[in-house]
N, CA, C and O atoms as a Tinker XYZ file with bonds, in Angstrom:
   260  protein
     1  N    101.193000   86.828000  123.165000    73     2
     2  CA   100.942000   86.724000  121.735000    64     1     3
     3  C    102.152000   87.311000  120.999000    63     2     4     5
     4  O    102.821000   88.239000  121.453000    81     3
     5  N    102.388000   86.688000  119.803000    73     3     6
     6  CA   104.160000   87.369000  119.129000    64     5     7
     7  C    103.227000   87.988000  118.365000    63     6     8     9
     8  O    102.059000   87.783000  118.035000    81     7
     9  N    104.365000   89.092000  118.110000    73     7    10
    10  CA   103.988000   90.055000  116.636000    64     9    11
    11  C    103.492000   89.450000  115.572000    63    10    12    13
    12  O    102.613000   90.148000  115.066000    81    11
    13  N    103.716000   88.201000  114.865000    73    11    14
    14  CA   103.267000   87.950000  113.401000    64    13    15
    15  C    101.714000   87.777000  113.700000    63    14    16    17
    16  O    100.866000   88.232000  112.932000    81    15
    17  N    101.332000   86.947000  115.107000    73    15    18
    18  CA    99.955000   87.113000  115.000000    64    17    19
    19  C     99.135000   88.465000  115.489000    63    18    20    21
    20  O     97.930000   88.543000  115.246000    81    19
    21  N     99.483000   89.000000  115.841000    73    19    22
    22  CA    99.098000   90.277000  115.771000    64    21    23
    23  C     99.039000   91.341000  115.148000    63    22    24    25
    24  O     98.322000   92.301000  115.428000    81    23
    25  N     99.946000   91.226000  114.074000    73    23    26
    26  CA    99.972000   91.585000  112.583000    64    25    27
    27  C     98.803000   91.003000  111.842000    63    26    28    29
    28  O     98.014000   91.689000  111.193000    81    27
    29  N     98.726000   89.491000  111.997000    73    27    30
    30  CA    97.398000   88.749000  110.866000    64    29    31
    31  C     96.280000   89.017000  111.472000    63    30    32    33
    32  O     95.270000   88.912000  110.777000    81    31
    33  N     96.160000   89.311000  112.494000    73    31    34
    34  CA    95.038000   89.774000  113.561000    64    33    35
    35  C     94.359000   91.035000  112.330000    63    34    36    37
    36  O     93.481000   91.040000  111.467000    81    35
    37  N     95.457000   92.089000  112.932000    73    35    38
    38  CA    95.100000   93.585000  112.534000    64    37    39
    39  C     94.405000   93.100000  110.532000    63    38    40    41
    40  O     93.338000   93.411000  110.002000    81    39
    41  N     95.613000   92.263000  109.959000    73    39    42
    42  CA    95.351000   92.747000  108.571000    64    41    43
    43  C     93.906000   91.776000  108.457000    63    42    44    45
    44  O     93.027000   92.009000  107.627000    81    43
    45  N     93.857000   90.772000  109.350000    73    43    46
    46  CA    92.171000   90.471000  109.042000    64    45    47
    47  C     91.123000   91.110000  109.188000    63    46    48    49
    48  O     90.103000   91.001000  108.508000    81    47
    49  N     91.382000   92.067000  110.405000    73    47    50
    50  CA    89.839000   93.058000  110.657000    64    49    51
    51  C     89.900000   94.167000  109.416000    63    50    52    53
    52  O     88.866000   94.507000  108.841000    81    51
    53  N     90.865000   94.559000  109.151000    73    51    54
    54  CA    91.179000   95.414000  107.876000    64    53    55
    55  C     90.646000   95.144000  106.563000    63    54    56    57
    56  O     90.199000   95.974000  105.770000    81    55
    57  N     90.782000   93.373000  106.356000    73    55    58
    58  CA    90.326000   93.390000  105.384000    64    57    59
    59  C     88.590000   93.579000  105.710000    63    58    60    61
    60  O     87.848000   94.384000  105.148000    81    59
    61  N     88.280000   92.766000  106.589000    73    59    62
    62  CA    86.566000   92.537000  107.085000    64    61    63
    63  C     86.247000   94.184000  107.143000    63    62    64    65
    64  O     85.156000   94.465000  106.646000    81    63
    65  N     86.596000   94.700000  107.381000    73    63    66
    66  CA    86.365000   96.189000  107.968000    64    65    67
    67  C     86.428000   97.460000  106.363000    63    66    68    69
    68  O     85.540000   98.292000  106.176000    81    67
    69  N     87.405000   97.329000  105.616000    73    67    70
    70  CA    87.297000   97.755000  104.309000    64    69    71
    71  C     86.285000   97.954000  103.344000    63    70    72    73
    72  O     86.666000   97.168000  102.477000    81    71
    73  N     85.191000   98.503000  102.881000    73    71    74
    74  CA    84.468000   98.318000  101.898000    64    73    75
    75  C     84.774000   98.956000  100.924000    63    74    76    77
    76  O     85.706000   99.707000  101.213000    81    75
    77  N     84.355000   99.083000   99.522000    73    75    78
    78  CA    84.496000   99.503000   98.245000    64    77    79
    79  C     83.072000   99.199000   97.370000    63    78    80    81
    80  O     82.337000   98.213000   97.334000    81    79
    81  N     83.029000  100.604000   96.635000    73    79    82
    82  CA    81.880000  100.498000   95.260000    64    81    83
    83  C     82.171000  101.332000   94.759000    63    82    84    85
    84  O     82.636000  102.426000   95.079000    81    83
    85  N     81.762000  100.600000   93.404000    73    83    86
    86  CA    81.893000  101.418000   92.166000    64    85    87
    87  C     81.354000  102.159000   91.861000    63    86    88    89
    88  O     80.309000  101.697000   91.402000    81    87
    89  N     81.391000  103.848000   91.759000    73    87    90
    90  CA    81.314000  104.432000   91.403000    64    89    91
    91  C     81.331000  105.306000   89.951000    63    90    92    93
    92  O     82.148000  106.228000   89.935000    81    91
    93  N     80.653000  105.147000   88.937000    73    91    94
    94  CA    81.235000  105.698000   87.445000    64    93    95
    95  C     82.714000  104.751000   87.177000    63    94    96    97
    96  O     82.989000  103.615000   86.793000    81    95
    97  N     83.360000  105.828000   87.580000    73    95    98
    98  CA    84.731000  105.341000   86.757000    64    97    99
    99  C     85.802000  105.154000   88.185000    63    98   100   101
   100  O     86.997000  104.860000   88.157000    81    99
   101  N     85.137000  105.365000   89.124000    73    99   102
   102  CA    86.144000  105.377000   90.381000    64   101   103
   103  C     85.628000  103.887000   91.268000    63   102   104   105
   104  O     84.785000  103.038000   90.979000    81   103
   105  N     86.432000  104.013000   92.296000    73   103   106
   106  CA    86.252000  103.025000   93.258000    64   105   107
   107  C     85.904000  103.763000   94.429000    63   106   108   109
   108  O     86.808000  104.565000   94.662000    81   107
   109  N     84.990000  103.837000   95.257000    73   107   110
   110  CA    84.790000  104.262000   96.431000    64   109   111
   111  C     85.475000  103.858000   97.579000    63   110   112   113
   112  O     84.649000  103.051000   98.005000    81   111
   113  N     86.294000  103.840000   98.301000    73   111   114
   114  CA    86.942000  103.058000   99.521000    64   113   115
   115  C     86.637000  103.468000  100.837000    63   114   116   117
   116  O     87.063000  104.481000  101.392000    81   115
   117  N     85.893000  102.639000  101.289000    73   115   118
   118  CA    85.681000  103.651000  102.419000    64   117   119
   119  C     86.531000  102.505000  103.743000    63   118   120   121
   120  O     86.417000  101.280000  103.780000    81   119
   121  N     87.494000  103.534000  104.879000    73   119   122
   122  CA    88.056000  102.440000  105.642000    64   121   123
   123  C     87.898000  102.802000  107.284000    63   122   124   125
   124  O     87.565000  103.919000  107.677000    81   123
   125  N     88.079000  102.110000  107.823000    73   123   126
   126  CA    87.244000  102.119000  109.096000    64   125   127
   127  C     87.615000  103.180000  110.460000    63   126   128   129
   128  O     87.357000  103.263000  111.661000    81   127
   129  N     88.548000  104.052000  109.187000    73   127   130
   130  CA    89.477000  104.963000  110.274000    64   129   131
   131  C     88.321000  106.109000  110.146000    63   130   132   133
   132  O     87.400000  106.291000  109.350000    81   131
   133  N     88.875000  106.909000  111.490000    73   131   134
   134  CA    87.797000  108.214000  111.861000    64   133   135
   135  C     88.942000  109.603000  111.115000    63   134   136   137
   136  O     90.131000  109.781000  111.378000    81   135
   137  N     88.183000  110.292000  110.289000    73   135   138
   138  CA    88.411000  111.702000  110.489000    64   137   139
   139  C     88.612000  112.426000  111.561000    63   138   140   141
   140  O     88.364000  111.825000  112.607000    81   139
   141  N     89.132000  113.982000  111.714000    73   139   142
   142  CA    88.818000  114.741000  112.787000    64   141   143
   143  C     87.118000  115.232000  112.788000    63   142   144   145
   144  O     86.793000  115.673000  113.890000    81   143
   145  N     86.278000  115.233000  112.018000    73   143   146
   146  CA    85.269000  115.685000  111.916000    64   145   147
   147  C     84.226000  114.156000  112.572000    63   146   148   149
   148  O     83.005000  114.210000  112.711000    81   147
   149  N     85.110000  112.870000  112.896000    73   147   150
   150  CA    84.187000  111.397000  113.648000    64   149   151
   151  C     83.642000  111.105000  111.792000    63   150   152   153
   152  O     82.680000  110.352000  111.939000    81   151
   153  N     83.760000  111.272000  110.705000    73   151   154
   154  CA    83.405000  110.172000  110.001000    64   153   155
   155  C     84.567000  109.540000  108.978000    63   154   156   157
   156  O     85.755000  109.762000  108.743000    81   155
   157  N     83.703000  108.778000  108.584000    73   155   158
   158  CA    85.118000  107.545000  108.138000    64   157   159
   159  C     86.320000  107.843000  106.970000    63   158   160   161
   160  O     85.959000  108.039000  105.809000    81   159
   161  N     86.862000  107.853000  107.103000    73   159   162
   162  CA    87.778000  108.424000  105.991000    64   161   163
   163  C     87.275000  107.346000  104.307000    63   162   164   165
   164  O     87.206000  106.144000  104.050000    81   163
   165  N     87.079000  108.377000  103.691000    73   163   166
   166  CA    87.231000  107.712000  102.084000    64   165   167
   167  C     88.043000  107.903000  101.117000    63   166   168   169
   168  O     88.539000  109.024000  101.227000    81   167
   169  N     88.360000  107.435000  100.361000    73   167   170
   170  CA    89.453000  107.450000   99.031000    64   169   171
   171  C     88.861000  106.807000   97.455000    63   170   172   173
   172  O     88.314000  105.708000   97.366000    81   171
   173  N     89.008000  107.380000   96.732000    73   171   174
   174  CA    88.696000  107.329000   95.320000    64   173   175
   175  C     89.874000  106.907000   94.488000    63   174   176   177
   176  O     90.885000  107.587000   94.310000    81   175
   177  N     89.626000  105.669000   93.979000    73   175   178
   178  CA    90.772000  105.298000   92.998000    64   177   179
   179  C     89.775000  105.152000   91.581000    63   178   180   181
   180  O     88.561000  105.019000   91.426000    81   179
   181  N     91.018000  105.256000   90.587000    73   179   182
   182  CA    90.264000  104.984000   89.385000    64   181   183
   183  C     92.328000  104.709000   88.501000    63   182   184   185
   184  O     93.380000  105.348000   88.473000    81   183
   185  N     91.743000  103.247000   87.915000    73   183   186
   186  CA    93.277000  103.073000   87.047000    64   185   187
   187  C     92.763000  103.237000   85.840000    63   186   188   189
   188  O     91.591000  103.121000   85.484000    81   187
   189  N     94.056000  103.618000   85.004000    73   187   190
   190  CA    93.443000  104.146000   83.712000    64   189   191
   191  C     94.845000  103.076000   83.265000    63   190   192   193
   192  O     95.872000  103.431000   83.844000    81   191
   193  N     94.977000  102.161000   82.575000    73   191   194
   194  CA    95.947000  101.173000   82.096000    64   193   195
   195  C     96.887000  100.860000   83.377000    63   194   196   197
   196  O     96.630000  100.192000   84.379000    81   195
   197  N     98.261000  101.682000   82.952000    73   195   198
   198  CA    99.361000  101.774000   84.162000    64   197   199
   199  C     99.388000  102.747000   85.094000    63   198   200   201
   200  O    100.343000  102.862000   85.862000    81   199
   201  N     98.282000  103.590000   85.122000    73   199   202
   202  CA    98.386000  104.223000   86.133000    64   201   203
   203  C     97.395000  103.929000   87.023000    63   202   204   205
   204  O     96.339000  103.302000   86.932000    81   203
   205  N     98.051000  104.619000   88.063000    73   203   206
   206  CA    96.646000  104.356000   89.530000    64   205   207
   207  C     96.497000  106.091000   89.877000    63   206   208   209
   208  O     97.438000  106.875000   89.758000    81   207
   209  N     94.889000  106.535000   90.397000    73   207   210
   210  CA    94.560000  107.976000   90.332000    64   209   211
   211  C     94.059000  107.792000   91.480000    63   210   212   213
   212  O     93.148000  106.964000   91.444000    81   211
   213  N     94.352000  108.390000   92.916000    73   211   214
   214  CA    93.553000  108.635000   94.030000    64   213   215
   215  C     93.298000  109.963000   94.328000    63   214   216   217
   216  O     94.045000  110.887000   94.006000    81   215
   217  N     92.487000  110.051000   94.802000    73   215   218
   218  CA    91.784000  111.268000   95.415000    64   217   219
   219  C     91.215000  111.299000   96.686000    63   218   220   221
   220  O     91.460000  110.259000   97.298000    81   219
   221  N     90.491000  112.170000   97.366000    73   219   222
   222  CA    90.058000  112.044000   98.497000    64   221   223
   223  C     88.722000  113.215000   98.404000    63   222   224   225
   224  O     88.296000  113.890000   99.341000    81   223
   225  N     88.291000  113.211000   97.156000    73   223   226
   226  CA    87.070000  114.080000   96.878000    64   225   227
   227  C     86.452000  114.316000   95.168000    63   226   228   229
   228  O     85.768000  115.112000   94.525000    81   227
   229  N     87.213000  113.048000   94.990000    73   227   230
   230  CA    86.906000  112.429000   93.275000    64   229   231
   231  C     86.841000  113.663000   92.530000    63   230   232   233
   232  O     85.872000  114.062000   91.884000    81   231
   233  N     88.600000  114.558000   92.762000    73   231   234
   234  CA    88.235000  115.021000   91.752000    64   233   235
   235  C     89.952000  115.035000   91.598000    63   234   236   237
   236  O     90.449000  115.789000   92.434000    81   235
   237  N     90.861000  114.431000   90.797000    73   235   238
   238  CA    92.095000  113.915000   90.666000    64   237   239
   239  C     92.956000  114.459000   91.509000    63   238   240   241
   240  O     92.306000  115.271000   92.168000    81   239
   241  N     94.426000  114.461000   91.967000    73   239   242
   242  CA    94.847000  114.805000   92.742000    64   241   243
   243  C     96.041000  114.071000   92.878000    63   242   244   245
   244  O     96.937000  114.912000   92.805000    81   243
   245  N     96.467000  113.112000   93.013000    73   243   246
   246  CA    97.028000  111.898000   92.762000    64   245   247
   247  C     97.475000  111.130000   92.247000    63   246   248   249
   248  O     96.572000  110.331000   92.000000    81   247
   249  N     98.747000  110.634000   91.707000    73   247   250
   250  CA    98.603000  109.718000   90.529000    64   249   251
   251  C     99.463000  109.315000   90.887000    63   250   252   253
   252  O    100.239000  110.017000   91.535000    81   251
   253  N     99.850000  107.341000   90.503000    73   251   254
   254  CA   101.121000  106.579000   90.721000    64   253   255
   255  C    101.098000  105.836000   89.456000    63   254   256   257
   256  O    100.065000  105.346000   88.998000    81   255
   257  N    102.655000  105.732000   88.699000    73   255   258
   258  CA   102.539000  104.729000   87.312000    64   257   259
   259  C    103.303000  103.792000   87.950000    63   258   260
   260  O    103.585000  102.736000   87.384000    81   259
């Protein structure tokens, strides 16, 4: 198998595997990777115009314009 399909491989289960909800004013992300503690890692976005705000415990932390 060459790399490009094994690349579209990975980014398809990624997408299938990804979920998100809305939360208030955030996005919930939850992705299919494990913590050290065995549960799934989550991330909190919330854009406010041009910016993007992540967190990892919805409470700001983060920011990209």
């Amino acid at each position: 198998m060459e790399i490009k399909q094994l690349i579209d491989d990975y980014i398809h289960w990624l997408k299938k595997e990804i979920t998100f909800e809305k939360i208030g004013e955030y996005y919930e992300i939850t992705t299919p990777f494990l913590n050290s503690a065995n549960d799934f890692i989550q991330i909190y976005v919330r854009i406010d115009k041009d910016t993007i705000f992540f967190t990892d415990d919805n409470s700001e932390k983060f920011y990209f314009i």
